[in-house]
Backbone as a ProteinNet text record, in pm:
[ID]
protein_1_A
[PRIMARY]
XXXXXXXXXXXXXXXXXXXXXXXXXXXXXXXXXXXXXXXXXXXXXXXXXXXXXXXXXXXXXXXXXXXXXXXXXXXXXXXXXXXXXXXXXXXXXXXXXXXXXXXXXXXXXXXXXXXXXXXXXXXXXXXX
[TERTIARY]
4348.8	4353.9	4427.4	4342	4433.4	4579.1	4636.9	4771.8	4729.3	4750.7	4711.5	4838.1	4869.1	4950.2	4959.5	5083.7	5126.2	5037	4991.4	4943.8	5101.5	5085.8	5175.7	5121	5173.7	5096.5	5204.3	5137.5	5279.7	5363.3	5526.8	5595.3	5690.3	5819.9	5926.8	5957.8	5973.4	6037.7	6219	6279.3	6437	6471.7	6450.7	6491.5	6644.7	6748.3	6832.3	6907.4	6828.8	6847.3	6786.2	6762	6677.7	6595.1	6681.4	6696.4	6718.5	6651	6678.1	6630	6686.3	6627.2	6549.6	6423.3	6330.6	6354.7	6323.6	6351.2	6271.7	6383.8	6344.4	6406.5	6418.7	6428.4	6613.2	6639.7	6785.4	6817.4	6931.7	7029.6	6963.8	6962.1	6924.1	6760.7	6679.8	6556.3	6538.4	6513.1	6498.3	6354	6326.1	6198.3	6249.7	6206.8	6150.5	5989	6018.4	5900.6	5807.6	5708.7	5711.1	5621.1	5510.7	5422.7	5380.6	5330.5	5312.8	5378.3	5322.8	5383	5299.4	5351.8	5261.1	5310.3	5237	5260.1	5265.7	5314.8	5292	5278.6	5337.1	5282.5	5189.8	5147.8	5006.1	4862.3	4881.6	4808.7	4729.1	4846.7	4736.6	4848.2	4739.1	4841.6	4818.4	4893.7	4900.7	5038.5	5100.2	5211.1	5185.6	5269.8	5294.3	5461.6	5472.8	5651.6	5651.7	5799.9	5837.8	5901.9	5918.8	5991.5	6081.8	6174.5	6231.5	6366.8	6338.1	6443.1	6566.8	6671	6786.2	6769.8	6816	6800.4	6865.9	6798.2	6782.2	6740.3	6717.5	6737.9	6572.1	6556	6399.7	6410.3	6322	6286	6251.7	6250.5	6277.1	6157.5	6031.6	5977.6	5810.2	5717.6	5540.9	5601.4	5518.5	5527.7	5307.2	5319.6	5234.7	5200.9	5076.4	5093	4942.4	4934.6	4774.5	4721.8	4771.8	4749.5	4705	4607.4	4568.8	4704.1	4714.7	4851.2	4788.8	4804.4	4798.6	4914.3	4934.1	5054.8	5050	5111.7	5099.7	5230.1	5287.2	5440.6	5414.1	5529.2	5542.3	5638.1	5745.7	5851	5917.8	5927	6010.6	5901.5	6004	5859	5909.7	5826.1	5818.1	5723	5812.3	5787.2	5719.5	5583.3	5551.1	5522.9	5578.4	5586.6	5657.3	5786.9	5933.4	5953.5	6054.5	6065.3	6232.8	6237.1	6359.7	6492.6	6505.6	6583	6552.9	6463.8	6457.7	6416.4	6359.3	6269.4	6124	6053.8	5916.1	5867.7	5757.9	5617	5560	5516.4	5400.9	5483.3	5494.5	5595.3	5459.6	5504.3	5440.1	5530.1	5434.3	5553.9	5430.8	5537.9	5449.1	5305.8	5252.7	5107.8	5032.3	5113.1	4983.1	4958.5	4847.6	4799	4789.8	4800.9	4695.6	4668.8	4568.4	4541.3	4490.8	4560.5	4516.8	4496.7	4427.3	4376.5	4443.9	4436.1	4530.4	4509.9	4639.3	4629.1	4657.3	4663	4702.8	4827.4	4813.8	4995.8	5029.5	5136.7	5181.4	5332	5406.4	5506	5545.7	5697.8	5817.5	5839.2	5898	5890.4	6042.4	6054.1	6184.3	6158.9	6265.4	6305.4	6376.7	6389.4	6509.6	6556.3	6498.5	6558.7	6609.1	6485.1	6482.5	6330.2	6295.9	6182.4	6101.1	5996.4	6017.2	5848.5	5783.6	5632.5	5650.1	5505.3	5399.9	5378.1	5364.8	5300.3	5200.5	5068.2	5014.2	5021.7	4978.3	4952.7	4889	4728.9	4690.9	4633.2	4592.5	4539	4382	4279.1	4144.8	4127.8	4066.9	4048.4	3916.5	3845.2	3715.3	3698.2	3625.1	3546.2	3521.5	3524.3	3406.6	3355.1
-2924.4	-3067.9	-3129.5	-3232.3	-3278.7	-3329.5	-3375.4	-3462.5	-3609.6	-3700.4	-3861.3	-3927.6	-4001.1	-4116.2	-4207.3	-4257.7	-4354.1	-4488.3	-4615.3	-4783.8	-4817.3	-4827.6	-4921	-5032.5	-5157.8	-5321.7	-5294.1	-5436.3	-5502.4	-5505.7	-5456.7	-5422.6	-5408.6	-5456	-5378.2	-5291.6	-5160.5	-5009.4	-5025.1	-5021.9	-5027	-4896.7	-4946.6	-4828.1	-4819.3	-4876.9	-4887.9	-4714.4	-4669.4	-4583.7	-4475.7	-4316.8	-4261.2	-4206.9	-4160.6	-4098.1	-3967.8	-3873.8	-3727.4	-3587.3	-3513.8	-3470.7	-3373.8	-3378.3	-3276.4	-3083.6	-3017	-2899.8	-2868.6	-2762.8	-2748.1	-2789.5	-2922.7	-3092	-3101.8	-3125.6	-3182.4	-3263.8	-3304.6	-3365	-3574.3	-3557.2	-3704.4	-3740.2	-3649.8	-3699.1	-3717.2	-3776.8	-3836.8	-3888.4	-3846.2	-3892.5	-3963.2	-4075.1	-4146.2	-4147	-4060.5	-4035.8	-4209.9	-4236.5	-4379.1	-4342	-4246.2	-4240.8	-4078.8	-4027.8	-3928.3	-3788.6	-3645.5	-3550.4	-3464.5	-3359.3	-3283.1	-3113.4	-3040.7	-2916.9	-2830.7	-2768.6	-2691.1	-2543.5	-2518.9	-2405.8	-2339.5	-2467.8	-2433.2	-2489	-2565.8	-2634.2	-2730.3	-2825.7	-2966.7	-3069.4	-3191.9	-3334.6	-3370.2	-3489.2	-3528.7	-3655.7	-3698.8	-3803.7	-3912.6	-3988.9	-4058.4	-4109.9	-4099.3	-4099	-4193.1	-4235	-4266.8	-4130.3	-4158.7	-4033.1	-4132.2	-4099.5	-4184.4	-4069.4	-4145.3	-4053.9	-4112.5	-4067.9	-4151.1	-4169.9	-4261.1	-4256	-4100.2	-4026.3	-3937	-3807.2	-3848.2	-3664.3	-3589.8	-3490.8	-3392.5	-3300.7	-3212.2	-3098.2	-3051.9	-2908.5	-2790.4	-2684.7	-2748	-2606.5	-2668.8	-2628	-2734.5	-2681.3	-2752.1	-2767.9	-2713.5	-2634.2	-2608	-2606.3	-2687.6	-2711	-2643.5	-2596.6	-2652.6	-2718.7	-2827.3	-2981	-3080.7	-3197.5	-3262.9	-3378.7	-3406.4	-3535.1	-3611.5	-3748.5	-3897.7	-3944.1	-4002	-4068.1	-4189.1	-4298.8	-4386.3	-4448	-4449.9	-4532.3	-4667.9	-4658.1	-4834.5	-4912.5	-4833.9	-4850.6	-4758.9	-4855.5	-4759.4	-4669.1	-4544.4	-4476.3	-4336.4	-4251.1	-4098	-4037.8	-3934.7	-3830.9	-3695.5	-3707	-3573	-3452.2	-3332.1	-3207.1	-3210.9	-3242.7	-3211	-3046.6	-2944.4	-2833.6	-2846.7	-2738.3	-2710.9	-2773.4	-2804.5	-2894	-3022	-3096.7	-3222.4	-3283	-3236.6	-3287.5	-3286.3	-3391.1	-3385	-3417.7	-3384.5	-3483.7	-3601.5	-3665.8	-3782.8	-3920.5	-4014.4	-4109	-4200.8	-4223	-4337.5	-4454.2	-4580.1	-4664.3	-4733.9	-4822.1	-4845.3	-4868.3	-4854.2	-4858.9	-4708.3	-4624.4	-4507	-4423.5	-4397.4	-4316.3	-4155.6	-4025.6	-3954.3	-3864.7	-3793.3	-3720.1	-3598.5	-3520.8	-3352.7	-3307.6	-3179.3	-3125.9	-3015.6	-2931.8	-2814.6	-2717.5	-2662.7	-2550.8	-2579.2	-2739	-2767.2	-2784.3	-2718.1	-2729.8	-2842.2	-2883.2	-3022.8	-3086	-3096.8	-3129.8	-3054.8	-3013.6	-3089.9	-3249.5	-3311.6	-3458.2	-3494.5	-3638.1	-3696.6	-3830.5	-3910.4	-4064.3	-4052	-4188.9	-4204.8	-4313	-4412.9	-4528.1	-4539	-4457.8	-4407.4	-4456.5	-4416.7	-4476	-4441.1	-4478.1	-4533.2	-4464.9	-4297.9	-4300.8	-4340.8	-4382.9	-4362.4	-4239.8	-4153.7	-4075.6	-4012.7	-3990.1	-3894.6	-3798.7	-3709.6	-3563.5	-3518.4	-3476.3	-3413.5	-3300.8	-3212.4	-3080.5	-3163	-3106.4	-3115.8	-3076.2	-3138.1	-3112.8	-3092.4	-3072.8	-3005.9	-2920	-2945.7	-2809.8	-2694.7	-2547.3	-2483.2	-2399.1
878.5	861.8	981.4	1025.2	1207.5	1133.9	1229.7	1189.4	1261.8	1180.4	1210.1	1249.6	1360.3	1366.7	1244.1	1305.9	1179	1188.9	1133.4	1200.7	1190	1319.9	1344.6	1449.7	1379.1	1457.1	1590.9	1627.9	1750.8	1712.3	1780.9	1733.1	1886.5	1887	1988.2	1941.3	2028.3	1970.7	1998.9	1960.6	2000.6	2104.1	2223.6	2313.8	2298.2	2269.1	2281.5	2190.9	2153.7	2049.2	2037.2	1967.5	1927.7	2062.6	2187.6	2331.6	2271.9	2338.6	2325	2480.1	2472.7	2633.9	2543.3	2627.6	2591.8	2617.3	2536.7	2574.9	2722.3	2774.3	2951.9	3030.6	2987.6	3077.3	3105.2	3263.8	3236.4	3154.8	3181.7	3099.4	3118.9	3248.9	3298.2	3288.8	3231.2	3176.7	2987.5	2959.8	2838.6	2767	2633.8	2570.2	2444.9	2414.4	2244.8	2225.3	2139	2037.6	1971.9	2005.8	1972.8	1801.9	1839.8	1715	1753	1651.1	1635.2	1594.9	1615.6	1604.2	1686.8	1790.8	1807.3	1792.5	1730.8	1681.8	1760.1	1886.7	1994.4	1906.1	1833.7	1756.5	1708.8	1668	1585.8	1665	1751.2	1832.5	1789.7	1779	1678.4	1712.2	1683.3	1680.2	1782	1775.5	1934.7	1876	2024	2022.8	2142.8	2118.8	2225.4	2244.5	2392.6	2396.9	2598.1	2537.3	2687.5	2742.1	2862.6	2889.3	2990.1	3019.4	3108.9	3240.4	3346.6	3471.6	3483.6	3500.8	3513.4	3688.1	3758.6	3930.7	3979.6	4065	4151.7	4031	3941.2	3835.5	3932.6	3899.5	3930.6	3825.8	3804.3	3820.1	3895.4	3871.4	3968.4	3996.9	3871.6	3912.1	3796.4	3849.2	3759.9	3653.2	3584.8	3456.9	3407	3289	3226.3	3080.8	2995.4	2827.9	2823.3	2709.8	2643.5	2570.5	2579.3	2544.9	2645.6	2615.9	2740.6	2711.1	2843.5	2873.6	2950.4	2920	2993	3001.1	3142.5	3193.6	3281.7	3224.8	3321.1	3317.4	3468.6	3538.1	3503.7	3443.1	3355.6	3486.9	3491.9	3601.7	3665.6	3780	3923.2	3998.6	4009.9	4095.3	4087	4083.6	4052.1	4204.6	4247	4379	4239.3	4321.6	4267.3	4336.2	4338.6	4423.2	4504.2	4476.3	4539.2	4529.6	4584.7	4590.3	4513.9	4487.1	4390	4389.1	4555.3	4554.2	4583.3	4564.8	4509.2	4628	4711.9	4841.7	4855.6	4973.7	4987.4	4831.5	4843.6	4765.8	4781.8	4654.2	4713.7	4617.2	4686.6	4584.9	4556.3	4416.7	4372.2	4296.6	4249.8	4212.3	4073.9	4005.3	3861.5	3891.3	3773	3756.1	3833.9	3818.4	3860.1	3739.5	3714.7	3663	3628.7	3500.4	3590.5	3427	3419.6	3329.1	3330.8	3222.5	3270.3	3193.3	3199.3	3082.3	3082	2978.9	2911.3	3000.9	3067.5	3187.1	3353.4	3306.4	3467.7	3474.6	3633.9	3666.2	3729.2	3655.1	3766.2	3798.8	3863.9	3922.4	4022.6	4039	3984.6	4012.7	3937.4	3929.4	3972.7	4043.7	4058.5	4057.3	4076.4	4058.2	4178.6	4254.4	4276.8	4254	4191.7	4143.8	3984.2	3947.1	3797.2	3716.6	3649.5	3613.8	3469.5	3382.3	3258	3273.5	3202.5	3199.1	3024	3022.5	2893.8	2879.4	2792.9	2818.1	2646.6	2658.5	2504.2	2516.1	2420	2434.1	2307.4	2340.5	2233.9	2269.6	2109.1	2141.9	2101.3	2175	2156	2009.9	1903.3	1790.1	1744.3	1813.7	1817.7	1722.5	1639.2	1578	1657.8	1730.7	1754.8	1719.3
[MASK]
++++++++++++++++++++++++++++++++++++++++++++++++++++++++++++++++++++++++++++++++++++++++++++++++++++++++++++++++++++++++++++++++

């Protein structure tokens, strides 16, 4: 049986609150859960969350799910494919895009101002 989001209308989410660092993730990156659940266990669901950078935080090393993820920079700007220590890559600034499907590798990610993604994540729920 899939797992369904909640309806929720228009609505402000209280960012002010309900911040948590994702497992993996330093200390200075942060997600709120806005709707959803997703089951990495069992391979189902899907969510949607901010994720947010504090100014200068990165990671260190791609990142890999088998879940597809959509992301789009609300604010600031995110360097993607910096090296471990937090250099080089490709900077972008709000409004970029990108979407991947389950198995792609992608980062390491940094800020340096700090900055605010969208992001979903579901497992394909396909019959096959």
């Amino acid at each position: 049986m899939p797992i369904t989001k909640e309806h929720l209308e228009f609505h402000v989410p209280d960012t002010s609150t309900g911040w948590e660092v994702p497992k993996g993730y330093p200390a200075g990156i942060e997600q709120k859960i806005l709707a959803g659940k997703l089951d990495e266990e069992n391979k189902r669901g899907h969510r949607t969350r901010l994720l947010r950078f504090q100014p200068g935080e990165f990671t260190t090393a791609p990142f890999v799910h088998d879940y597809w993820e959509e992301v789009w920079l609300v604010s600031g700007d995110l360097i993607v494919g910096n090296d471990a220590q937090g250099n080089g890559g490709e900077s972008f600034d709000k409004a970029a895009y990108a979407c991947r499907p389950p198995g792609a590798y992608h980062g390491p990610f940094k800020s340096v101002t700090g900055c605010t993604l969208l992001e979903i994540h579901y497992y394909d729920e396909t019959p096959r």
